[in-house]
Steps between C-alpha positions, in 0.01 A plus 500: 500500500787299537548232208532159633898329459523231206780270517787699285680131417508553127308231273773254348572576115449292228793452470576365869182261509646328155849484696348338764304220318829464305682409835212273636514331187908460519467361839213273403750335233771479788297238652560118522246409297538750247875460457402111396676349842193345576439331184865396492489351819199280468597405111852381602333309817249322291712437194794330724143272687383367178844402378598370821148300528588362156791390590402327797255296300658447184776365687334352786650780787364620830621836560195553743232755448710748295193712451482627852778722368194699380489633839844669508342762209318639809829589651540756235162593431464602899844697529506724249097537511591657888849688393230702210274619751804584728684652207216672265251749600319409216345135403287468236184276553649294249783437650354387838210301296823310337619401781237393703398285146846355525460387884173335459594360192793321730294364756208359256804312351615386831168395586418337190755253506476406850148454393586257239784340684314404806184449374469468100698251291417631202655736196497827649733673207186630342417676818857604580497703141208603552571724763814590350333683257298728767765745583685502216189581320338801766823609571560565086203624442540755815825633341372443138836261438404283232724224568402477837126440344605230222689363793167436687320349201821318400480338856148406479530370158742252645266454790255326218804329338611325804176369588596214205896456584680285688642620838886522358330750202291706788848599692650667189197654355528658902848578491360655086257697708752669764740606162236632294268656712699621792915487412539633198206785545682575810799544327365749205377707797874478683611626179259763473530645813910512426451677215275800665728517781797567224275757355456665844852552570 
């Protein structure tokens, strides 16, 4: 009786399956988030809002809505998010859960102040910070970056502060927010992700 035919493509080693999860993860820390462009992008936007807001009212300016720049972070986010998926057969999940984070992190901002703006006169810095903190915070804690987490609480903590400050204080503890939670985390992952690509060489 004739034996029935297995498929004779050979198991992959040990070996090759830890080679392979090696290169997933090497590609995973190629990414825009992981390299700390994101975090750059959206600290240096916010930082340069809050000073520029302070300025306006400490010295009595209009330099229109400067936080609509917020938007131009989705420029970024969007292009490189679609040159990965062109570029990488592989993605992690947390990768495309960063990103996604990151885009509906933009719009809730967008939408929040138009909310205020057009409907609210009130202080809405405490809100503002508030939501800063959401990304920074899941996004950290998805990576398991610890400034990226004390970034989050750092931005809610000034969430509570600003809800007893002035306007002029609730810019800068913003513009405090975008360095410490976003810029400078950003820029300890830039530096990190030099540093492995040395290695790699």
């Amino acid at each position: 009786m004739k034996e029935p035919e297995y498929n004779k493509e050979e198991a992959p080693t040990h070996q090759q399956s830890l080679d392979l999860i090696n290169e997933m993860i090497s590609k995973a820390k190629k990414s825009y988030t992981s390299k700390g462009i994101a975090s750059m992008v959206w600290g240096s936007l916010i930082t340069f809002c809050g000073l520029v807001n302070w300025v306006e009212i400490h010295f009595k300016k209009d330099f229109g809505d400067v936080w609509l720049l917020t938007l131009v972070a989705l420029v970024p986010q969007i292009y490189f998010s679609i040159k990965e998926k062109r570029s990488k057969n592989f993605i992690a999940h947390n990768e495309i859960a960063a990103n996604y984070i990151w885009i509906a992190f933009t719009l809730c901002m967008f939408i929040t102040s138009f909310y205020f703006s057009y409907f609210i006169r009130g202080n809405v810095a405490p809100l503002i910070m508030m939501l800063f903190g959401i990304p920074t915070f899941i996004i950290g804690g998805m990576t398991n970056f610890k400034p990226m987490i004390l970034g989050g609480v750092f931005c809610w903590a000034m969430s509570i502060v600003s809800m007893h400050t002035s306007a002029e204080i609730d810019v800068l503890l913003m513009a405090a927010c975008g360095l410490f939670a976003w810029l400078i985390p950003g820029i300890i992952l830039w530096r990190r992700h030099k540093k492995s690509m040395v290695a790699h060489v």
